[in-house]
C-alpha positions as a Python dict, from the first residue, in 0.01 Angstrom:
ca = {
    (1, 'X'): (0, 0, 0),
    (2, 'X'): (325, -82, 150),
    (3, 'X'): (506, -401, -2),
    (4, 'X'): (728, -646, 73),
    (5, 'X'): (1011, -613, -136),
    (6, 'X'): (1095, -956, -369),
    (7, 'X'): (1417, -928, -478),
    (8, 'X'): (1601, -1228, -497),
    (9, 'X'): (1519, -1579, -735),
    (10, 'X'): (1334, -1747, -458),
    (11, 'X'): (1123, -1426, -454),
    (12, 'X'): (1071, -1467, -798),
    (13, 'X'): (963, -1789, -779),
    (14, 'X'): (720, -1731, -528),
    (15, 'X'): (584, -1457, -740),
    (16, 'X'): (557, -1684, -1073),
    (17, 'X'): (404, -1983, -830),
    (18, 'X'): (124, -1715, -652),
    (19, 'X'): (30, -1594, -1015),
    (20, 'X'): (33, -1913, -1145),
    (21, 'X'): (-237, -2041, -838),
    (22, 'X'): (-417, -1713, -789),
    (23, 'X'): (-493, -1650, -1180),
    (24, 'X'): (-603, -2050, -1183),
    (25, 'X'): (-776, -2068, -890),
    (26, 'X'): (-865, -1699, -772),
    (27, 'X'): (-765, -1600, -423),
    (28, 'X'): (-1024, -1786, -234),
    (29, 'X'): (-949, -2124, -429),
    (30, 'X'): (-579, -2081, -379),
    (31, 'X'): (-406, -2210, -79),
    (32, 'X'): (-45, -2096, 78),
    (33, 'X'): (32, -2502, 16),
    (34, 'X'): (-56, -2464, -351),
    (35, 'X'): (116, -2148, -450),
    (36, 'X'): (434, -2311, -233),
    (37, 'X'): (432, -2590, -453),
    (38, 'X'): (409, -2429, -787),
    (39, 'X'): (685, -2182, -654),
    (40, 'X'): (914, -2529, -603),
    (41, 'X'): (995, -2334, -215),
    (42, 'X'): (891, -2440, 111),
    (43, 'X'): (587, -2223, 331),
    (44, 'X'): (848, -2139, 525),
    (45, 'X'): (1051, -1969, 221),
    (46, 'X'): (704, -1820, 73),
    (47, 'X'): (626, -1616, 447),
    (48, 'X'): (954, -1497, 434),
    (49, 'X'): (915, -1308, 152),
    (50, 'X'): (562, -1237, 163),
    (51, 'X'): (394, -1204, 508),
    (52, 'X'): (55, -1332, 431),
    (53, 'X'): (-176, -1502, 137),
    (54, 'X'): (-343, -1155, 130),
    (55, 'X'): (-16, -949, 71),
    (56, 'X'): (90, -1186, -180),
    (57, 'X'): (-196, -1170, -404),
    (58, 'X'): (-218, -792, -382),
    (59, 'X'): (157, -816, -504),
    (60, 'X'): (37, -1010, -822),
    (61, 'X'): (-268, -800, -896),
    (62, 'X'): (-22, -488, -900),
    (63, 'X'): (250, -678, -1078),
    (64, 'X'): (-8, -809, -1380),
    (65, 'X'): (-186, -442, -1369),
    (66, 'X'): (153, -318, -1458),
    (67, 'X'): (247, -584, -1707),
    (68, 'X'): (-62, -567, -1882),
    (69, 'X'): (-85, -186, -1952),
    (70, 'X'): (252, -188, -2049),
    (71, 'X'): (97, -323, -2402),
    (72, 'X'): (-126, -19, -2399),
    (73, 'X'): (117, 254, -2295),
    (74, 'X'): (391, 145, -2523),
    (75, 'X'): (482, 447, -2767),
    (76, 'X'): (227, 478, -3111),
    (77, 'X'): (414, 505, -3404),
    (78, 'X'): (494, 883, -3471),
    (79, 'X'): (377, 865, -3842),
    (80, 'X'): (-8, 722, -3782),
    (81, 'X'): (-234, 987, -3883),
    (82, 'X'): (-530, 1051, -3641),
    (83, 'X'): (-754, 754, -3770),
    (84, 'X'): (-459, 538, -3763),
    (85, 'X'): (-364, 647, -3359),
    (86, 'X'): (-740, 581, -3273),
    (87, 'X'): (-713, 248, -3442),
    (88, 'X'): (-417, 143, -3314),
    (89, 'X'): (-519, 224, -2961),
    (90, 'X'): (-892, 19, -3019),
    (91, 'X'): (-685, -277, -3126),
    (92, 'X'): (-444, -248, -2798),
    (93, 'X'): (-717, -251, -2559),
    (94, 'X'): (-940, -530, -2769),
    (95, 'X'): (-574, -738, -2747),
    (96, 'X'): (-566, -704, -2407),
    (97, 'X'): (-944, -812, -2351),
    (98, 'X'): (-870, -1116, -2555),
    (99, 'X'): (-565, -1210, -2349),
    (100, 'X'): (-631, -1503, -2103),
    (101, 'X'): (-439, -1324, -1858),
    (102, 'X'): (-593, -1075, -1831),
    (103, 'X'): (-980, -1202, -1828),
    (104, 'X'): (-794, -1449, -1528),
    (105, 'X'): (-675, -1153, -1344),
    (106, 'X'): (-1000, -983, -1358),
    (107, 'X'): (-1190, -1276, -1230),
    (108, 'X'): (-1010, -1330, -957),
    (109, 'X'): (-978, -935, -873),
    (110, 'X'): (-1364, -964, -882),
    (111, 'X'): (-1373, -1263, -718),
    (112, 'X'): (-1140, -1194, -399),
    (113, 'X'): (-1287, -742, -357),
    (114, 'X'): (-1563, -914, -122),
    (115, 'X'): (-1323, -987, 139),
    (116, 'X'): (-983, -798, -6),
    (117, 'X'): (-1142, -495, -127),
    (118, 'X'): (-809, -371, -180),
    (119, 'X'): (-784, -569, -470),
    (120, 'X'): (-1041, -371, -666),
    (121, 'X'): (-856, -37, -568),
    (122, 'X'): (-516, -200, -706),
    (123, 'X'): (-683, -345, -989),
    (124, 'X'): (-852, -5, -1096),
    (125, 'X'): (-559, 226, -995),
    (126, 'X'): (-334, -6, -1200),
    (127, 'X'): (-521, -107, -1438),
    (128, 'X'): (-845, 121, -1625),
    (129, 'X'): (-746, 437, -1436),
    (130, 'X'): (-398, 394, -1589),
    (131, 'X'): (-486, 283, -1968),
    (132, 'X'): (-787, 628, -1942),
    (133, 'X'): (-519, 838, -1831),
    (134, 'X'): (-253, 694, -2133),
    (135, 'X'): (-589, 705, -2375),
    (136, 'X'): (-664, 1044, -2252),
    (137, 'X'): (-312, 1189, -2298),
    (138, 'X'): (-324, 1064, -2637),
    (139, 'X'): (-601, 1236, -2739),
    (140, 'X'): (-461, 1583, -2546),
    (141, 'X'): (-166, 1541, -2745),
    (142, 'X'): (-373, 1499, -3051),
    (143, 'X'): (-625, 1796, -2982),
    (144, 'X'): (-337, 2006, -2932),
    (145, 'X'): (-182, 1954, -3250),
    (146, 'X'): (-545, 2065, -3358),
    (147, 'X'): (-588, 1714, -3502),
    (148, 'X'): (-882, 1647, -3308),
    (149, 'X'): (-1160, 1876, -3156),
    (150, 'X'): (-1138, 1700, -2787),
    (151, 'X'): (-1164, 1926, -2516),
    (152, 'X'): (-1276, 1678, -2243),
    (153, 'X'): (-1002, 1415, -2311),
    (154, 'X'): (-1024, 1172, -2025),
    (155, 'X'): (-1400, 1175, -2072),
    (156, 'X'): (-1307, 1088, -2427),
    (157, 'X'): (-1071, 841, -2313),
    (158, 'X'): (-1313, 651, -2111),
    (159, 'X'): (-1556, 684, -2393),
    (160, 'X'): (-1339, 534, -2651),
    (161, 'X'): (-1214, 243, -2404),
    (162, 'X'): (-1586, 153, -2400),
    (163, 'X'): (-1685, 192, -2759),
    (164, 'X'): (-1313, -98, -2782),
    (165, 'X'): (-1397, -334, -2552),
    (166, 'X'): (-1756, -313, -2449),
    (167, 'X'): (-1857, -579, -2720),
    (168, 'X'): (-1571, -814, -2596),
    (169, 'X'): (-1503, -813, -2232),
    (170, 'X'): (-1864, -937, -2113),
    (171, 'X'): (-1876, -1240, -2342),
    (172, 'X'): (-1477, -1333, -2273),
    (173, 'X'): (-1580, -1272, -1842),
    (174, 'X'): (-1841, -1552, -1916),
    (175, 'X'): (-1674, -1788, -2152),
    (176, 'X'): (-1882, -1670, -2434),
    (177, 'X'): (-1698, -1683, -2759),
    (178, 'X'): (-1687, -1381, -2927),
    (179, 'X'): (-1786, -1361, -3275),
    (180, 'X'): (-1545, -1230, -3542),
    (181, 'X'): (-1335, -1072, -3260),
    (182, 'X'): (-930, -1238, -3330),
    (183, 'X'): (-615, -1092, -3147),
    (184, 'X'): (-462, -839, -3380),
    (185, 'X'): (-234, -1055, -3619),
    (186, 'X'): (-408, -1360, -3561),
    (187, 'X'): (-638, -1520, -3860),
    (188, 'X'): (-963, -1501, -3772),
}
């Protein structure tokens, strides 16, 4: 997907003002007035640096993707012991099921891949593929120092992601609360 490059503060206030709108309203509930108003520019200001409503939310959904798996791909600890590495990775991807951004994101991603199904192949590219792929490295790097027996580590990968947030996501998608599931150094 080609881009439109946003490199100046008005560009960065149209990108806080269309993530502010899309992740409220998802991209069919946003308008270019309302993201133009959050962004404090004119319409005229908001094409310039992003040719279309489309573009612009496609620019967000990569831009969160990337934000958000930043908190999973962040370096372990070199000292955990196996259990520990495991752990620590569970409680990364349960943080980032419990963070309102990122159940916002999701909706609208799910919300707007009926008529931008780009948004799905963003979302996943950027998103799951990347945090199985970090997961799955992980547990290479671990079978190789013969600390696990995983020969299949992607498959792994994808396993444990499930086994982490399976028991979260659904509930926090529909508003659900979730029962003795806090953010990692919250009190519960």
């Amino acid at each position: 997907m080609e881009m439109v490059s946003m490199r100046n503060s008005k560009a960065d206030d149209v990108l806080r003002g269309a993530r502010t709108i899309f992740l409220r309203c998802g991209f069919e509930g946003a308008s270019v007035d309302a993201i133009a108003e959050e962004a404090n520019v004119s319409k005229a200001t908001l094409y310039a640096h992003s040719p279309s409503k489309e573009r612009l939310f496609l620019i967000v959904v990569d831009t969160e993707c990337a934000r958000l798996s930043a908190a999973i791909s962040r370096p372990l600890p070199k000292d955990l012991d196996p259990r520990a590495i495991l752990e620590e990775l569970s409680r990364r991807l349960i943080n980032l099921v419990l963070d309102d951004d990122y159940i916002r994101l999701l909706r609208a991603c799910i919300g707007a891949v009926s008529v931008l199904p780009e948004a799905g192949e963003i979302y996943m590219k950027a998103g799951p593929k990347l945090a199985t792929r970090h997961v799955g490295q992980v547990l290479h790097a671990l079978h190789d120092a013969k600390a696990l027996n995983v020969e299949d580590h992607l498959s792994a990968a994808g396993q444990l992601i499930h086994l982490s947030v399976s028991g979260v996501i659904m509930p926090r998608l529909s508003s659900v609360p979730t029962v003795g599931v806090t953010p990692a150094g919250s009190a519960g």
